[in-house]
C-alpha positions in Angstrom: 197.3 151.6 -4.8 199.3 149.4 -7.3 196.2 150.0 -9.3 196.2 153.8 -8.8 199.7 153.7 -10.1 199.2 151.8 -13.5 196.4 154.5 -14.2 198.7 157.3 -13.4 201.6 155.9 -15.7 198.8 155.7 -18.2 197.6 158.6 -18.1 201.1 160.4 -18.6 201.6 158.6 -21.7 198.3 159.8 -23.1 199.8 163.2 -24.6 196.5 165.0 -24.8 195.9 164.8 -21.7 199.2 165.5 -20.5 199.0 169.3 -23.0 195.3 169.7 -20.6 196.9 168.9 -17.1 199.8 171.1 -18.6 196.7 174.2 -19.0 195.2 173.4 -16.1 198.4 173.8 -13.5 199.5 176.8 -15.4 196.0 178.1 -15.3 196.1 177.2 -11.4 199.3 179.1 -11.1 198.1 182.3 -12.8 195.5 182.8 -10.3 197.4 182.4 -7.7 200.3 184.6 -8.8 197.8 186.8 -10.1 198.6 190.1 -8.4 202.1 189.6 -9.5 201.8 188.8 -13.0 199.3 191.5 -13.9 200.8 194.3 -15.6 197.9 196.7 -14.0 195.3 196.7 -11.2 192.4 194.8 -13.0 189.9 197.7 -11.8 191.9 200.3 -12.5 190.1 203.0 -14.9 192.2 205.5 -17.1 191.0 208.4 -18.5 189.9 208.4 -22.0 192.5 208.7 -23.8 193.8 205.0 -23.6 190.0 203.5 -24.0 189.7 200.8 -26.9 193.4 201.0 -27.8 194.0 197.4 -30.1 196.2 194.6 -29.2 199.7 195.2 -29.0 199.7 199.0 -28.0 202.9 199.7 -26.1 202.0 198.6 -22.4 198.9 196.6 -23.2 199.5 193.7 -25.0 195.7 193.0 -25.9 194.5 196.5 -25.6 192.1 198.0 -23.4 188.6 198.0 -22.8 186.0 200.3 -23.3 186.9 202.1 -19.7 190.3 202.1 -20.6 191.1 198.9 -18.5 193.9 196.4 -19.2 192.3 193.4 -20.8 195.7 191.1 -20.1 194.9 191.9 -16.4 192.0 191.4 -16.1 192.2 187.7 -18.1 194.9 187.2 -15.8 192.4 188.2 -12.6 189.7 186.8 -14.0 191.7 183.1 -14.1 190.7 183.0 -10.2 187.1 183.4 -10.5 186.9 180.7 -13.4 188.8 177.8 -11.1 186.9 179.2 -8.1 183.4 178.9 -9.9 184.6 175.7 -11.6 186.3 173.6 -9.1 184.4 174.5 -6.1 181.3 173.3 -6.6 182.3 170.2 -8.6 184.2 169.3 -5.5 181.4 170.1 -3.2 178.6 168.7 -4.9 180.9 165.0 -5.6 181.1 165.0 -1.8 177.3 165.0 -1.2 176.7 162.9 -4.6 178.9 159.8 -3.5 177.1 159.9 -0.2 173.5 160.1 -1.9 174.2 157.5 -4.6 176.5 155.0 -2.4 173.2 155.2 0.1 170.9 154.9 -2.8 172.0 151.9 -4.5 173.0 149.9 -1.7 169.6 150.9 0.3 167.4 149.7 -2.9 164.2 150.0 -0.9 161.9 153.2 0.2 165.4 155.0 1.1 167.0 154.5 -2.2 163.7 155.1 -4.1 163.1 158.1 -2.3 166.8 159.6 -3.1 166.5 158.6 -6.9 162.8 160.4 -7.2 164.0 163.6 -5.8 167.4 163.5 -8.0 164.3 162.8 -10.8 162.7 166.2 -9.8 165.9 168.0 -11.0 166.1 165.8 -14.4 163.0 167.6 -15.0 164.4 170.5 -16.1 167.1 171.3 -18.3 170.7 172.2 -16.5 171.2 175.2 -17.9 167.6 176.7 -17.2 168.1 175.2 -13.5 171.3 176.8 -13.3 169.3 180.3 -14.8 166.5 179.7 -11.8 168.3 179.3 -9.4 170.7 182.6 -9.8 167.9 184.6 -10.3 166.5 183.4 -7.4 169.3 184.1 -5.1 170.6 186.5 -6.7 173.9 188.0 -8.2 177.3 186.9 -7.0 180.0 184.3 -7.0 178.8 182.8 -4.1 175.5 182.4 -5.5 176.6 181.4 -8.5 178.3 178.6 -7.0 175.5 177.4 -4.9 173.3 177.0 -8.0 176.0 175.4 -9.6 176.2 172.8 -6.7 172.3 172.5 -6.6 172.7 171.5 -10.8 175.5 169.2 -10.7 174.1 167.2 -7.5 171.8 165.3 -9.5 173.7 163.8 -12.5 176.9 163.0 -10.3 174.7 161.3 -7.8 173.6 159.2 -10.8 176.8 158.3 -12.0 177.3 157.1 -8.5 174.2 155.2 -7.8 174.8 153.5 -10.9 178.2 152.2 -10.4 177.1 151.1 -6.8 174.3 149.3 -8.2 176.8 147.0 -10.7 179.0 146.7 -7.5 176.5 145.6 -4.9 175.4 142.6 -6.7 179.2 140.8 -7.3 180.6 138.5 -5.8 182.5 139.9 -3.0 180.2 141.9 -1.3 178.1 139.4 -0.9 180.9 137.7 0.3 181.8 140.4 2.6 178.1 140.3 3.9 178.2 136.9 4.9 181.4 137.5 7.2 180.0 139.7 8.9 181.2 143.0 7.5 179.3 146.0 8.5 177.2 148.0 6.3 179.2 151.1 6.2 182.7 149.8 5.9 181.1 147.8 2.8 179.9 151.2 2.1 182.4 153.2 2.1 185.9 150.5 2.0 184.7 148.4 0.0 182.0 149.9 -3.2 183.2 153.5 -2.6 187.2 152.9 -4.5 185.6 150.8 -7.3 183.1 154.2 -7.6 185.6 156.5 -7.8 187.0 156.2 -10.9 184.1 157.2 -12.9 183.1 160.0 -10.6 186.3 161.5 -11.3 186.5 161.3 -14.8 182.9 162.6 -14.9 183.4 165.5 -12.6 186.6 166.7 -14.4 184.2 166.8 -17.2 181.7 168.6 -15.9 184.3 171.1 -14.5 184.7 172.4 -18.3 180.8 172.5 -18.9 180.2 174.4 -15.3 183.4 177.4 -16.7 181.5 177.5 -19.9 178.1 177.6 -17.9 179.2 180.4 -14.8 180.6 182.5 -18.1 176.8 182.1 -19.3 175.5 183.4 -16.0 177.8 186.2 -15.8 177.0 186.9 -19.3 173.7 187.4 -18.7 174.0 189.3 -15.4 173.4 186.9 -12.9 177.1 185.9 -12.2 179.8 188.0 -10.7 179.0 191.7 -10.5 181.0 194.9 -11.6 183.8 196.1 -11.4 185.4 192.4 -10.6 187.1 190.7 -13.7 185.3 187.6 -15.1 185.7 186.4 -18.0 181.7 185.8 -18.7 181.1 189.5 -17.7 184.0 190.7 -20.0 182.5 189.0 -23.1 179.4 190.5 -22.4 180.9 193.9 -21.8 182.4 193.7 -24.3 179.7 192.0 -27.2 178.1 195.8 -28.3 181.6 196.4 -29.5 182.0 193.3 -31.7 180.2 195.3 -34.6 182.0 198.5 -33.9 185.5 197.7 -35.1 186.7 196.5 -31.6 186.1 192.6 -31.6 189.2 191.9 -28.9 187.4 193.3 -25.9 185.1 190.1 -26.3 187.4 188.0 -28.4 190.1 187.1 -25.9 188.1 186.7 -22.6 186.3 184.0 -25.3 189.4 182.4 -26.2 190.6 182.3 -22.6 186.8 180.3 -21.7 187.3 178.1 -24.4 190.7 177.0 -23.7 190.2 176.6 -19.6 186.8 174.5 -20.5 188.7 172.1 -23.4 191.3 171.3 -21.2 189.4 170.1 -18.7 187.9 168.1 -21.3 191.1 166.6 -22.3 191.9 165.5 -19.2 188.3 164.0 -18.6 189.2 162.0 -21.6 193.0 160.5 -20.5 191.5 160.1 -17.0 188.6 157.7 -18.5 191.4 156.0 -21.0 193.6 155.8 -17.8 191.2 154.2 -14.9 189.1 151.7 -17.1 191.4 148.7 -17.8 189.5 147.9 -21.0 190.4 151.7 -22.2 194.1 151.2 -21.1 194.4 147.8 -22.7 192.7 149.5 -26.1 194.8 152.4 -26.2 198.3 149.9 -25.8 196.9 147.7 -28.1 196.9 150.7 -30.5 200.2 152.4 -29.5 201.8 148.4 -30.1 200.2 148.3 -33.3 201.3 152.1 -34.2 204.8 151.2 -33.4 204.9 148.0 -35.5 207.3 148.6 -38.5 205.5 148.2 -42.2 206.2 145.0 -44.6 206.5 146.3 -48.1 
């Protein structure tokens, strides 16, 4: 815990991460307020005489879309699909990679082989073109969406975990922890699983960005969520026949609302990996000391 601690304090000092985390919880509390914050209902069609109106009409602060629908509320609506489509199968598919890699590396035989050579299937193809398969396969929707997004992810987290169990396995004290007797799951999961951790959650908040920039892709394209829900993919590609036609917002801010979800999680991918690897930590002081140290003329 006292470890746990040290990272957290570090981590609040690093001030990019702190601006990401600061994105990321009001993104969080944007979806959920959602219904309350939206100045319209996110569906809601008008007739045609508000269709295409430009940013900062009176009543809709970044215009209106080409059915005459509040672009504001549906960025605003559309926050809950992104975290949803983001978060979810990150999580999920980090619960079924630490028990697939933890297995893997510390079962090195036929059982570990055999785990590694199926993740080795997936490396096959590329992520995004996996991610393209899949959806077409089952179909459109979030829910599909998010199963091909778990399917994808499953395979590079498991290798970040299998790694790190592999380096962990061979020191000092679990073999020390084998020879009193320890069982094989408590080594498992008390003993390699907390010294895992660290990288799989710096990874995954990662990989959270690259899956809201990957679902927008999907959606782009049609195989993510359907009309008339708001999602921020599906509004850029709504929106991208209008780009040349004088009315660049309809795609511009769904765009800018992808781009700044996806960086954040980014930045705090990064002060999460400067925070939990001591060498990082001890760096980054090293420089802040130095930073602070007053110049001799």
């Amino acid at each position: 815990m006292k470890g746990w601690k040290i990272a957290y304090k570090a981590f609040l000092t690093d001030k990019v991460a702190t601006i990401g985390a600061l994105i990321i919880i009001i993104a969080f509390l944007v979806a959920l307020f959602a219904p309350w914050l939206a100045p319209y209902h996110p569906n809601e069609v008008a007739d045609g005489s508000i269709r295409l109106m430009q940013p900062g009409t009176d009543g809709h602060l970044l215009g209106t879309d080409q059915q005459g629908r509040d672009i504001l509320s549906r960025i605003i609506f559309g926050t809950q699909t992104s975290l949803i489509s983001a978060v979810v199968p990150v999580v999920i598919a980090a619960m079924i990679s630490i028990g697939l890699g933890i297995i893997a590396g510390f079962y090195q035989g036929i059982v570990g082989n055999i785990i590694m050579r199926l993740m080795d299937i997936f490396f096959a193809f590329p992520a995004v073109l996996l991610a393209i398969a899949i959806a077409a396969i089952l179909g459109p929707g979030l829910l599909n969406v998010i199963i091909a997004m778990i399917i994808v992810r499953i395979p590079y987290m498991t290798r970040v975990v299998y790694t790190d169990t592999l380096q962990e396995s061979q020191k000092e004290y679990i073999e020390a922890a084998k020879a009193f007797g320890v069982s094989r799951t408590e080594i498992m999961f008390k003993q390699i699983l907390p010294n895992v951790l660290p990288s799989l959650i710096v990874y995954s908040t990662t990989l959270a960005g690259v899956t809201i920039v990957t679902v927008a892709g999907l959606s782009f394209i049609g195989l993510g969520v359907q009309p008339p829900e708001a999602d921020w993919g599906r509004m850029a590609s709504d929106g991208s026949d209008l780009l040349m036609l004088g009315h660049p917002f309809v795609t511009f801010f769904p765009g800018i609302a992808i781009l700044i979800l996806s960086f954040a999680f980014s930045m705090i991918g990064d002060g999460l990996r400067n925070a939990l690897d001591p060498y990082e930590r001890s760096k980054v002081k090293k420089e802040n000391v130095t930073a602070k140290k007053p110049m001799v003329a």
